[in-house]
C-alpha positions as CSV (number, residue, x, y, z in Angstrom):
1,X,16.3,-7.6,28.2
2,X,20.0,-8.2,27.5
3,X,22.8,-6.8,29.6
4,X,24.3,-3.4,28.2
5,X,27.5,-3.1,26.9
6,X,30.5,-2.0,29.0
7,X,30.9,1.8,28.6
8,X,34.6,1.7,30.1
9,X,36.1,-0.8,28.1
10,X,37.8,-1.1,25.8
11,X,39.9,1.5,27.1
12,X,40.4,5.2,27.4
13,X,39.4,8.1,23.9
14,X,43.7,8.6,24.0
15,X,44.4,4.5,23.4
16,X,41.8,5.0,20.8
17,X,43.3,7.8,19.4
18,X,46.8,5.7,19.2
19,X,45.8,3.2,17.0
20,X,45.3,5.9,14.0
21,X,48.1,6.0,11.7
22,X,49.8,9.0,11.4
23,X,49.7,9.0,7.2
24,X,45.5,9.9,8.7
25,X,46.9,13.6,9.6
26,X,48.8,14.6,7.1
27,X,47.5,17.8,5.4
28,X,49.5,19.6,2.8
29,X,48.5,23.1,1.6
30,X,47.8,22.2,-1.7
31,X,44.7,19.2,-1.1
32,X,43.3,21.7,1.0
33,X,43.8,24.5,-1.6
34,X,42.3,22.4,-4.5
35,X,39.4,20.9,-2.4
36,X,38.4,24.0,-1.8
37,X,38.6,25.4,-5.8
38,X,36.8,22.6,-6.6
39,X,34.1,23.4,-4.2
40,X,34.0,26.7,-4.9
41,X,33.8,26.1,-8.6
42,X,30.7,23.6,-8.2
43,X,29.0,26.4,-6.3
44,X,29.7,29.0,-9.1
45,X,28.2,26.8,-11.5
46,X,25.1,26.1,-9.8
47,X,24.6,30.0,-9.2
48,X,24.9,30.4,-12.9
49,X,22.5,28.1,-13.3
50,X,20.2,29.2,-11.1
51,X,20.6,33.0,-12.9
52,X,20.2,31.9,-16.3
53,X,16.8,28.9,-15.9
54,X,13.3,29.8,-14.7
55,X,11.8,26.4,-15.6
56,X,10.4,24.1,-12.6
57,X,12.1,21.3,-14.3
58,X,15.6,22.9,-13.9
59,X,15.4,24.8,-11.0
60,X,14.3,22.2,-8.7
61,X,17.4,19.9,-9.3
62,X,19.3,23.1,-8.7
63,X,18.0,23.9,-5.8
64,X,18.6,20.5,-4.4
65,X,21.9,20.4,-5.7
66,X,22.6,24.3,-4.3
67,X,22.1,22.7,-0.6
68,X,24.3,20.2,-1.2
69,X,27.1,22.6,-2.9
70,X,27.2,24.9,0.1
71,X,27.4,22.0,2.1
72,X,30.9,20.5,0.6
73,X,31.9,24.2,0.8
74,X,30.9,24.2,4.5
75,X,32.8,20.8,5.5
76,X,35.7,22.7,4.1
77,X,35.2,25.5,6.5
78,X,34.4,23.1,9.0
79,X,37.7,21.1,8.8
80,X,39.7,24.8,8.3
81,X,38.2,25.6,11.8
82,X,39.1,22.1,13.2
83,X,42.5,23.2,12.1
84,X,42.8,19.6,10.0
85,X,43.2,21.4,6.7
86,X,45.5,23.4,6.9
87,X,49.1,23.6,9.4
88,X,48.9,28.0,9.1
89,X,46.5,29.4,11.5
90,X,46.7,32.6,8.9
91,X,45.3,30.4,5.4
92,X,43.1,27.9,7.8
93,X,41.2,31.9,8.8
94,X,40.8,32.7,5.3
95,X,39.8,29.5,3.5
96,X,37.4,28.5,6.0
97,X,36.0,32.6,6.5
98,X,35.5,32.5,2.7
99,X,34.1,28.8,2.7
100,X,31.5,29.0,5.2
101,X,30.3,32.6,3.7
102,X,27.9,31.2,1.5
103,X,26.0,29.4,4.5
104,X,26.1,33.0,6.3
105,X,28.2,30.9,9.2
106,X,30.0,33.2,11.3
107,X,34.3,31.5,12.0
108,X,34.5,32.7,15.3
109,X,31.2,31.8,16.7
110,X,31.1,28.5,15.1
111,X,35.3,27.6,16.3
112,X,33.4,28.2,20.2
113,X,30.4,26.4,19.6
114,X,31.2,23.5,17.4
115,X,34.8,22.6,18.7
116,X,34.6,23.4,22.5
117,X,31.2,22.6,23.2
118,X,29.7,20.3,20.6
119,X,33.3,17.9,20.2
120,X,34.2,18.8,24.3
121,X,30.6,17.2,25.1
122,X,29.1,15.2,22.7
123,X,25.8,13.9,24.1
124,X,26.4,15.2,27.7
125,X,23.6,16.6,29.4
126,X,23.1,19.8,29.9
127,X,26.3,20.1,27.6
128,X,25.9,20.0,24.1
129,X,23.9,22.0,22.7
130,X,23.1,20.3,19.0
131,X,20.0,18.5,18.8
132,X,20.0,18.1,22.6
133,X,16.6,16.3,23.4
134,X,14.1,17.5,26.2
135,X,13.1,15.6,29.1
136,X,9.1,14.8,29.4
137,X,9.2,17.5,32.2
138,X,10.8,20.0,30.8
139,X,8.4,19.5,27.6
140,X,5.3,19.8,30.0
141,X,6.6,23.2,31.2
142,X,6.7,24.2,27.6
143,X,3.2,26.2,26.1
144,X,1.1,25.9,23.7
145,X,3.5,27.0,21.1
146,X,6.5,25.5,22.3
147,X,4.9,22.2,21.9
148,X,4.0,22.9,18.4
149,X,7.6,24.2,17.5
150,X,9.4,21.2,19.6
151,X,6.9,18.6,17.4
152,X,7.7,20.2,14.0
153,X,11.2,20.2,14.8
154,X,11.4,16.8,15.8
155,X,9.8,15.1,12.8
156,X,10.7,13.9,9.7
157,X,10.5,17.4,8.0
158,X,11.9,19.6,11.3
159,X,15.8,19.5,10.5
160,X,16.4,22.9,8.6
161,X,13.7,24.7,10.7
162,X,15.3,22.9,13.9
163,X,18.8,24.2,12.6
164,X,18.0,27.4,10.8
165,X,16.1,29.1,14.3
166,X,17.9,26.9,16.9
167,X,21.6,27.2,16.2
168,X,22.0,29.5,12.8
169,X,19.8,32.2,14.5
170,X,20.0,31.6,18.3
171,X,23.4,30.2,18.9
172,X,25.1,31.7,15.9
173,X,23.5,34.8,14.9
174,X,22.6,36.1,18.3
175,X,25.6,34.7,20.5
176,X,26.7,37.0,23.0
177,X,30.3,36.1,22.7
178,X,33.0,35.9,26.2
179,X,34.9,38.9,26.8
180,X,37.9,36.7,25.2
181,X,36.7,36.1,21.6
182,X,34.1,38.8,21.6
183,X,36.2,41.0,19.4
184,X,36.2,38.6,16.8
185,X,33.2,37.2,16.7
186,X,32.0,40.6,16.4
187,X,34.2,41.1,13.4
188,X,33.1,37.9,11.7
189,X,29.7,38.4,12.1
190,X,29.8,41.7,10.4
191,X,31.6,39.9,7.2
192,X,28.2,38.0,7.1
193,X,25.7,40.8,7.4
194,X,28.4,42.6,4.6
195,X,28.7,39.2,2.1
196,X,24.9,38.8,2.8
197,X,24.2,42.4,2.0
198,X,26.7,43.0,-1.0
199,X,25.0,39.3,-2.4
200,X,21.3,40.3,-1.9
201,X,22.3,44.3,-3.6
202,X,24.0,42.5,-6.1
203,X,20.8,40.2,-7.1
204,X,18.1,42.5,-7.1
205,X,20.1,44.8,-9.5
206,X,21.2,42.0,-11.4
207,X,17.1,40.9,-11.3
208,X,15.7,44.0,-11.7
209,X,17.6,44.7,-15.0
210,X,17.0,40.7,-16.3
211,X,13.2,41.1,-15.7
212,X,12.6,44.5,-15.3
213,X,9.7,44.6,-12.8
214,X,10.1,44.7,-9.3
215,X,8.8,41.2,-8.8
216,X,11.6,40.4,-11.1
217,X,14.5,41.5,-9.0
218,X,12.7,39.8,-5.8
219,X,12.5,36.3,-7.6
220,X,16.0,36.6,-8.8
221,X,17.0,37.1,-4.8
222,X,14.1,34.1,-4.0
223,X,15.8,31.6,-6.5
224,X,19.4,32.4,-5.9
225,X,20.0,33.0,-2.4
226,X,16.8,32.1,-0.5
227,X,16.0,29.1,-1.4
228,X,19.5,27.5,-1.7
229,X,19.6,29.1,1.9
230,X,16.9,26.8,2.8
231,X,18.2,23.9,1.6
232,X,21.2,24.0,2.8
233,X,19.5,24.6,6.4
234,X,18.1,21.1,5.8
235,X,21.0,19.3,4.5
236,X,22.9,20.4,7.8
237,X,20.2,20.1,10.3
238,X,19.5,16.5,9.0
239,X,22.8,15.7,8.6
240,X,23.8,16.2,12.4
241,X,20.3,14.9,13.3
242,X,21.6,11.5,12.0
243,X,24.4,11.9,13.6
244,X,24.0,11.9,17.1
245,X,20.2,10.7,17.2
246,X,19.3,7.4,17.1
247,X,17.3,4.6,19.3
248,X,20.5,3.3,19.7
249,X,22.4,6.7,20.9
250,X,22.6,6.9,24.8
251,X,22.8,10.5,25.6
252,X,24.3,10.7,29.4
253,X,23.9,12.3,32.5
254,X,26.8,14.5,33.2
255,X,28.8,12.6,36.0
256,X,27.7,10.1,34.0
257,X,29.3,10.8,30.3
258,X,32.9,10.4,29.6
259,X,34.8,11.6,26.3
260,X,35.2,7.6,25.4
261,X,30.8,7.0,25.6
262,X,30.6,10.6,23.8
263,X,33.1,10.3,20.7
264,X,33.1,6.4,20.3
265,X,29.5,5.3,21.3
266,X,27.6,9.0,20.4
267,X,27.5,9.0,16.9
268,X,27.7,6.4,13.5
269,X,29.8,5.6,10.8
270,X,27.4,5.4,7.7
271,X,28.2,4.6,4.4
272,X,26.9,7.0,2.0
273,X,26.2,6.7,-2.2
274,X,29.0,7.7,-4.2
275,X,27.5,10.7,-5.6
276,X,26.0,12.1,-2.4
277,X,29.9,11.7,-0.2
278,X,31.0,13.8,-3.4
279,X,29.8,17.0,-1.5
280,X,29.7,15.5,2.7
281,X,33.5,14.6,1.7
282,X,33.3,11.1,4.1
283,X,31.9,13.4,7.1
284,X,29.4,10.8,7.7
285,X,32.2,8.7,8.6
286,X,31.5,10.8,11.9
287,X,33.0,8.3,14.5
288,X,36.8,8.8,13.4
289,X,36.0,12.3,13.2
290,X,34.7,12.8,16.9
291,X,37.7,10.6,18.2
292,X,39.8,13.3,17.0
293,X,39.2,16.4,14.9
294,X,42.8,17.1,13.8
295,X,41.9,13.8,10.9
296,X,41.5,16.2,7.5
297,X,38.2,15.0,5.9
298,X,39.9,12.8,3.2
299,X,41.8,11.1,5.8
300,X,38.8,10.1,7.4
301,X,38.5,6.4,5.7
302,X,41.6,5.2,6.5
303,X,41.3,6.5,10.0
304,X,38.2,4.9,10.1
305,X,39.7,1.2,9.0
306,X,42.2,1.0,11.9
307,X,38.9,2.0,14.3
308,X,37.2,-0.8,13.1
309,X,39.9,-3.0,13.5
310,X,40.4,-2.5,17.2
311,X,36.8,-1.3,18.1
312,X,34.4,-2.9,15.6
313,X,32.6,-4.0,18.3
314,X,31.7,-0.7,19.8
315,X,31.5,1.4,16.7
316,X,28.3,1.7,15.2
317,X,27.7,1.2,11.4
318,X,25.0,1.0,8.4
319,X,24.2,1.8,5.4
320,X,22.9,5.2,4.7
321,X,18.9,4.5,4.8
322,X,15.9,7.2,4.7
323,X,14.1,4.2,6.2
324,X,16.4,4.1,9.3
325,X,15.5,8.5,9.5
326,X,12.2,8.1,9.4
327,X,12.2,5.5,12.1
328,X,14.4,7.5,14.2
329,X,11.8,10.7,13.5
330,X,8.9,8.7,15.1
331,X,10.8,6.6,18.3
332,X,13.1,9.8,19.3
333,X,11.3,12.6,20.8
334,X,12.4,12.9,24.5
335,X,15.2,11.4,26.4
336,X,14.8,10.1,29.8
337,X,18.0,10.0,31.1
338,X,17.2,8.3,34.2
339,X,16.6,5.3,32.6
340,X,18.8,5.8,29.5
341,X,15.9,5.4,27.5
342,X,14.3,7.4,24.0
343,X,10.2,8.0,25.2
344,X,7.6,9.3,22.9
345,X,5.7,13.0,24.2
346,X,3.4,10.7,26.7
347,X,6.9,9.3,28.4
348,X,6.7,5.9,27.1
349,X,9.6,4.2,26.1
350,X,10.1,3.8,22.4
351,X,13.6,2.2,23.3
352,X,14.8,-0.1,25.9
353,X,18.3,0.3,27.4
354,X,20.0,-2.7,25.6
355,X,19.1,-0.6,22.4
356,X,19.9,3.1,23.9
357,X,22.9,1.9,25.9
């Protein structure tokens, strides 16, 4: 077995943070503002489509395209709430409110969970909350049940169930907000339930009156906002999967983590196809971003140059590779973090430390 790496060198997440230009942050009203018509217009167009065409043929490809639409709308939202896209608090609210509606995200809830607790505690026991693996013990102490739902989630075809139920439902839909924000998550959720109320009303009229049976207006809801809900559950939850699990991804004990192992050493920069980064907008390049979320989305490759010019040799990087997710689906199911190591459900080892660490 080789030695691990150094987690301390080469220095501290702010000397990291220096060598990004500054050119990485700027963010003008306008990019944001036209990123997110273009979005916005790709989404229309695929609802349109998915009005207007019953056949398998069509809908299929517009289904997988409809996950994929909310999702550049999302990353838009995402970066609003980050405050990267935008310099006014006021515009950042609205854009990334009206970006994240059609992924029924609520601003508030997600500003708490995803900035302060996912970015403050990347990989941190006990911490972070996204895809955070179980120990062997605590999967014994699971039942019958839990067993079943911690093995679906975990393989190859878990990601949208893992995200739709784990953090859409439980940590999003259900959060019992601090006194402190409570107010406005509260206000934000109901926007949802209204959008997602207003949408669904909308569809069964406009299905019922298209078909004119019953089953009519249901399958016009199905096609339009159900499904494309689904997907996009599955584009997000395998999305961050890839991001912060892999044989090679040391999640830490808590004395144990620091913000440089978390940001620089718990995620990837992976290169995506052309015409998939046309709706993740370079979000895969997810080191950069977790070194500091102030970088805009399309200042993201840049930022991520000068990283690799001081740190290649911590920063991870590949290719974007279903081979590489399925492998990860079969070694990564608990963590022992004792010995640093990924284990399969009997507690063996399926990594060794010089691959975790």
């Amino acid at each position: 077995m080789s030695e691990p790496k150094s987690h301390d060198a080469p220095g501290s997440l702010g000397h990291v943070i220096e060598c990004i230009p500054a050119e990485c942050y700027e963010n003008p009203a306008w990019k944001g503002l036209v990123w997110f018509a273009r979005d916005l217009a790709v989404y229309g167009l695929v609802v349109l489509g998915l009005v207007y065409f019953d056949h398998p043929l069509l809908l299929l490809p517009l289904w997988l395209v409809s996950g994929l639409a909310i999702s550049a709308l999302f990353i838009v939202g995402h970066d609003a709430a980050h405050g990267s896209l935008f310099q006014n608090k006021r515009l950042a609210y609205l854009v990334g409110q009206a970006a994240m509606l059609p992924s029924l995200h609520v601003y508030e809830a997600w500003v708490f969970g995803h900035n302060r607790i996912h970015h403050g505690h990347t990989t941190r026991q006990e911490m972070d909350y996204v895809w955070h693996p179980a120990t062997r013990e605590q999967y014994a102490k699971l039942g019958a049940l839990g067993k079943l739902a911690h093995r679906i989630k975990w393989s190859f075809l878990g990601g949208g169930i893992y995200y739709g139920w784990d953090i859409w439902w439980n940590s999003m839909m259900k959060f019992q907000a601090p006194d402190k924000i409570a107010d406005a998550v509260n206000r934000d959720r109901r926007i949802v339930w209204t959008y997602a109320s207003v949408a669904s009303a909308a569809l069964l009229g406009l299905g019922g009156y298209w078909y004119e049976t019953l089953s009519g207006a249901l399958w016009m809801w199905t096609k339009v906002f159900a499904i494309p809900f689904v997907a996009w559950n599955y584009s997000i939850g395998v999305t961050v999967y890839i991001h912060h699990i892999a044989a090679d991804i040391t999640w830490h004990a808590r004395r144990e983590w620091t913000k440089f192992r978390g940001q620089m050493e718990g995620t990837t920069v992976i290169h995506l196809p052309a015409w998939l980064n046309f709706f993740y907008h370079n979000i895969y390049l997810h080191v950069a971003h977790h070194v500091d979320m102030r970088i805009p989305f399309y200042g993201l490759p840049a930022a991520t140059e000068a990283l690799r010019k001081h740190y290649g040799s911590t920063i991870r990087e590949r290719a974007y590779s279903l081979r590489d997710y399925l492998a990860t689906t079969r070694a990564c199911k608990l963590f022992d973090f004792e010995r640093g190591v990924w284990c399969d459900y009997a507690g063996r080892p399926t990594t060794s430390y010089s691959e975790a660490a």
